[in-house]
C-alpha positions as CSV (number, residue, x, y, z in Angstrom):
1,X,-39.9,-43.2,-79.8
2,X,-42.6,-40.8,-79.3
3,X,-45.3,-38.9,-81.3
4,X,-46.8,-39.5,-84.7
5,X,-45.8,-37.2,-87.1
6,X,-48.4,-34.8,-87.0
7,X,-47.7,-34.7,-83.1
8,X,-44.4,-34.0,-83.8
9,X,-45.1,-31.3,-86.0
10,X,-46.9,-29.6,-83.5
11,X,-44.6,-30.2,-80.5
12,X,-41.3,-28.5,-83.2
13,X,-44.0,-25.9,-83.9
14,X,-44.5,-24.7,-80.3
15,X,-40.8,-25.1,-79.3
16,X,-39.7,-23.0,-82.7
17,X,-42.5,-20.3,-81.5
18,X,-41.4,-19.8,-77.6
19,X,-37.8,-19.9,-78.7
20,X,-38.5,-17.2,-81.3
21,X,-40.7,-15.3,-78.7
22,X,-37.9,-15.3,-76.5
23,X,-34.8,-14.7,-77.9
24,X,-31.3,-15.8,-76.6
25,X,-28.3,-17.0,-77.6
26,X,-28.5,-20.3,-76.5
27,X,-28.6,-23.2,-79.0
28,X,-31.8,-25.1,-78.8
29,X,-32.2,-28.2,-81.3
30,X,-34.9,-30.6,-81.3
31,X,-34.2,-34.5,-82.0
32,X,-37.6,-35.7,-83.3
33,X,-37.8,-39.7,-85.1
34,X,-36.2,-39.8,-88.7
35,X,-39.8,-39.9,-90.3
36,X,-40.5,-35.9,-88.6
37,X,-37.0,-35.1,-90.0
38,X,-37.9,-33.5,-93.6
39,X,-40.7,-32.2,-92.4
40,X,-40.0,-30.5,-89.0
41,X,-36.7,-29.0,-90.8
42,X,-39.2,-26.6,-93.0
43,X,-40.5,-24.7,-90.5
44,X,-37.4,-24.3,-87.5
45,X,-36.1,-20.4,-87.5
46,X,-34.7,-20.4,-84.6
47,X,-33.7,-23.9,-83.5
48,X,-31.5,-26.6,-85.0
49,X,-32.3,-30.4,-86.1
50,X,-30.8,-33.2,-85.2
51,X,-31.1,-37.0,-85.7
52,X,-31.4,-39.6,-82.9
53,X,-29.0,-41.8,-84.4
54,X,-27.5,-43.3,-87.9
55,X,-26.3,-46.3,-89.3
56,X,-22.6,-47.5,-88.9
57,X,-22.5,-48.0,-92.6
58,X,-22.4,-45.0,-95.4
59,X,-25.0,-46.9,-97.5
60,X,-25.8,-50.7,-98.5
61,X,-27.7,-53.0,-98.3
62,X,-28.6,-52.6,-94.3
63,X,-32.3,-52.6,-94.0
64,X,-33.8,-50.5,-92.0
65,X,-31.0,-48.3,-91.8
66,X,-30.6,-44.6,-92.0
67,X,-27.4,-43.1,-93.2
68,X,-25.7,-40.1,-92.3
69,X,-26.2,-38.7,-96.3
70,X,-29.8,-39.3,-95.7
71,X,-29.9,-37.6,-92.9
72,X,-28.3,-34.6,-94.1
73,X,-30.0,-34.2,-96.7
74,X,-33.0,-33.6,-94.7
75,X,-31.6,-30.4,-94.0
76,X,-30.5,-31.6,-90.3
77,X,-27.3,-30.4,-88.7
78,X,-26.6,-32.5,-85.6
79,X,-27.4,-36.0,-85.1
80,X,-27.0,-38.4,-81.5
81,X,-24.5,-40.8,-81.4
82,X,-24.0,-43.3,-78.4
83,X,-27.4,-42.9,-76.7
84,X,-27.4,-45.2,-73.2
85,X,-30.6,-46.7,-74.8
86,X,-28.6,-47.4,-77.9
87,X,-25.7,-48.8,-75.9
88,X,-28.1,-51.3,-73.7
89,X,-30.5,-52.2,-75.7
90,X,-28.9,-52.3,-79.2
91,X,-25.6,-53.2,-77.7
92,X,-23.5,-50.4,-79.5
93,X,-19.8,-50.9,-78.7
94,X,-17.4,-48.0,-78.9
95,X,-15.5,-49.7,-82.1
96,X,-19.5,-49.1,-83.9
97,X,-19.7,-45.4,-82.2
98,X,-16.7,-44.5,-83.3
99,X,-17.7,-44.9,-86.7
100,X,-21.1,-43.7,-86.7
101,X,-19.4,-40.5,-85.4
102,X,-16.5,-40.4,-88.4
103,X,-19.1,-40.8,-91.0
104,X,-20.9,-38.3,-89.3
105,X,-18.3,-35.7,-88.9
106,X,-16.8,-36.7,-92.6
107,X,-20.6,-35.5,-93.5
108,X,-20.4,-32.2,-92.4
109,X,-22.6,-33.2,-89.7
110,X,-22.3,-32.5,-85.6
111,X,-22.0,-35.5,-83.1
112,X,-23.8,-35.2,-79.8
113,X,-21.8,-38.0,-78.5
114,X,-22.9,-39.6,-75.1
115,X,-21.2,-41.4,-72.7
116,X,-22.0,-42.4,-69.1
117,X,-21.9,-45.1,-66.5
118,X,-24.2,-47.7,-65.1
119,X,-25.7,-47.9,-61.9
120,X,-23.5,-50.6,-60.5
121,X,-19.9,-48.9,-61.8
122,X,-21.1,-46.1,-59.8
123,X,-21.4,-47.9,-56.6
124,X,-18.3,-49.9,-57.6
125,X,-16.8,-46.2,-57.9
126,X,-16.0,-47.3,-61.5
127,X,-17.8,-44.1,-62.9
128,X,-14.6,-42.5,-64.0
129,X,-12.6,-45.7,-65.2
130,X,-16.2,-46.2,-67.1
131,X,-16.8,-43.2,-68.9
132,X,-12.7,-42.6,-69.6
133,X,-12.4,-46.1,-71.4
134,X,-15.8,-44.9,-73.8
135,X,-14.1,-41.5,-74.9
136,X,-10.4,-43.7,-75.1
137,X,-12.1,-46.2,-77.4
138,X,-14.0,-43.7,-79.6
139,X,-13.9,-40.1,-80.0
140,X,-10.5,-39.7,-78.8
141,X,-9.0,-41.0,-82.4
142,X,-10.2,-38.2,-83.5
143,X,-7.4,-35.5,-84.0
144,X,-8.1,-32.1,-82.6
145,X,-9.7,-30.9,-85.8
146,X,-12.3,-33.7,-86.5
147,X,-12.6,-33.5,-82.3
148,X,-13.7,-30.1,-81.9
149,X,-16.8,-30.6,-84.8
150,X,-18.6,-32.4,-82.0
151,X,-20.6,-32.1,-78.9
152,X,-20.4,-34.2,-75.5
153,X,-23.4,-35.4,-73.5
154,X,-22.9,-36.9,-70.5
155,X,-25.6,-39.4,-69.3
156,X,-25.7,-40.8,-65.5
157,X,-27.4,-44.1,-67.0
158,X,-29.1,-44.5,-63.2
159,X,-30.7,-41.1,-63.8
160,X,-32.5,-41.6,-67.0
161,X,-36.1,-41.9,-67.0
162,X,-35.9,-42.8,-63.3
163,X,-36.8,-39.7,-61.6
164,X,-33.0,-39.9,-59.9
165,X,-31.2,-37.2,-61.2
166,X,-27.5,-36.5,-60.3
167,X,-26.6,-33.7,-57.6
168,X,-25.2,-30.7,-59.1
169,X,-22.2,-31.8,-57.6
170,X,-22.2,-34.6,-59.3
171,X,-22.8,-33.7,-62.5
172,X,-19.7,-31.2,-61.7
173,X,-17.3,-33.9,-60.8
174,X,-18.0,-36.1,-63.9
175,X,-18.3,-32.7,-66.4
176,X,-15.0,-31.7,-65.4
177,X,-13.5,-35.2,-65.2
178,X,-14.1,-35.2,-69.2
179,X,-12.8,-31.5,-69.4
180,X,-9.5,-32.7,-67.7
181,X,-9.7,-36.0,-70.2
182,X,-9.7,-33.5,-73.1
183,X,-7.4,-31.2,-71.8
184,X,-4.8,-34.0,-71.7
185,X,-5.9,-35.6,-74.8
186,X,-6.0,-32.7,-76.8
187,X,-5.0,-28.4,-75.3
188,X,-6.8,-26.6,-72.8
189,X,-8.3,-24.4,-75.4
190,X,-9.9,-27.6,-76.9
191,X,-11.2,-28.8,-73.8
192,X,-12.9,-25.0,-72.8
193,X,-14.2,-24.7,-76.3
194,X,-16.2,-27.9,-76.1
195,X,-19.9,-27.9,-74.8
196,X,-20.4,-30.9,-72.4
197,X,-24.6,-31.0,-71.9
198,X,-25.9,-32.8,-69.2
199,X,-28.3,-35.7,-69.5
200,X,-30.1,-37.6,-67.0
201,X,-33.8,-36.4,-65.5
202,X,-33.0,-32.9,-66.1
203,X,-36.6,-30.6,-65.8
204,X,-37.5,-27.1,-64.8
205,X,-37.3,-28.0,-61.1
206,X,-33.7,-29.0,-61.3
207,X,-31.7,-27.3,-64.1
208,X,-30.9,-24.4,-63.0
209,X,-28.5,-25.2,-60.2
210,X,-27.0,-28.4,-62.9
211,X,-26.8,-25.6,-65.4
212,X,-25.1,-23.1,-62.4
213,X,-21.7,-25.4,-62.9
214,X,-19.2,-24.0,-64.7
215,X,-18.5,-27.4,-66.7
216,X,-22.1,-28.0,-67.3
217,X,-22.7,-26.4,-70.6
218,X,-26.5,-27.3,-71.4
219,X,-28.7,-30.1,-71.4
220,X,-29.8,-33.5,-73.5
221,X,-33.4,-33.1,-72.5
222,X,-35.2,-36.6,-72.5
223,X,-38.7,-36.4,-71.5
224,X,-39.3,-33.2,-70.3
225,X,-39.0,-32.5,-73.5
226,X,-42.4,-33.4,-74.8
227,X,-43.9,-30.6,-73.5
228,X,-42.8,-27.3,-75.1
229,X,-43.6,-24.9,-72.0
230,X,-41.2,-27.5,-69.6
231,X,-38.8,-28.0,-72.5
232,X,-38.7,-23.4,-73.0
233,X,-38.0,-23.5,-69.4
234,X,-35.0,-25.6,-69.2
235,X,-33.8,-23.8,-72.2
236,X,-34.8,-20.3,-70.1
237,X,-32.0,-21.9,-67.1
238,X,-29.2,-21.7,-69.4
239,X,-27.3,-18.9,-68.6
């Protein structure tokens, strides 16, 4: 929940220009608020647009809502689903996830699903058991097809906004943890093929060695992300 919208404009604006001013073949998308959504999607060339979230229901009478339709109809392609700020503070089960990410997928749009354990199941060494029961309970219902139209992002809750980021080896362990998860759920060609990002205090100082792991396909930038030079910089460590 930051920027008005002409901020916002101007932040897309920057990161659209660096990206087209140095290209690559990574996949940079920008999640602004749903009001900077229509008009942020008319001037991106080079970088995607996603959502930050969308209602559980297709339409209705759900004030306040946004649905998936309305969001692709903005001309976005991706939107967020299961956000660790969605999960605590709007208390977003899996059951409710699961179906934001149906209706998205059903809309032709990509999930960037998140998952990710809380400080205390990691010093219980409940990290694993954690994030394993929030794929089992949602985007493992999926069959292969619907399961390969979306994204993972991994979020060390206890690294977000804290200034505590996971090792690299860390971020490793718990990356290819959910590789192994989707290799057994699914086929080892479904679990290389999909992109895990990394969440959780990632910034120029820090993502190249998280991006150096070979299970660590990218990031879900938080709030270096609000400056375009920091944000072209973690895109810059993707390799």
């Amino acid at each position: 929940m930051n920027t008005t919208l002409s901020e916002g404009i101007n932040l897309a604006k920057d990161v659209n220009k660096l990206v087209e001013s140095n290209p690559s073949e990574v996949i940079v998308i920008v999640a602004p608020p749903f009001i900077h959504l229509t008009e942020i999607s008319k001037l991106l060339t080079r970088v995607f647009l996603s959502a930050q979230n969308c209602a559980s229901e297709s339409k209705g009478a759900y004030t306040g809502e946004v649905s998936v339709d309305m969001i692709k109809s903005t001309g976005a392609q991706y939107v967020i689903i299961g956000h660790s700020e969605r999960r605590s503070y709007f208390h977003e089960d899996n059951e409710t996830l699961f179906k934001k990410a149906k209706l998205a997928i059903d809309q032709d749009l990509i999930p960037i699903f998140c998952c990710g354990e809380q400080l205390s199941e990691r010093e219980s060494c409940k990290h694993f058991d954690t994030v394993k029961k929030q794929l089992d309970e949602s985007v493992f219902k999926f069959n292969e097809i619907q399961f390969r139209k979306l994204v993972i992002a991994y979020e060390p809750v206890w690294a977000i906004g804290t200034g505590v980021n996971a090792t690299p080896e860390q971020a490793q362990e718990m990356h290819k943890f959910i590789r192994e998860l989707i290799n057994k759920q699914y086929d080892e060609h479904t679990a290389e093929d999909t992109t895990i990002l990394y969440g959780g205090s990632c910034k120029p100082s820090n993502a190249r060695d998280l991006f150096k792991n070979p299970d660590v396909d990218g990031g879900l930038i938080g709030g270096a992300s609000l400056q375009a030079n920091d944000f072209m910089a973690i895109v810059q460590s993707v390799r």
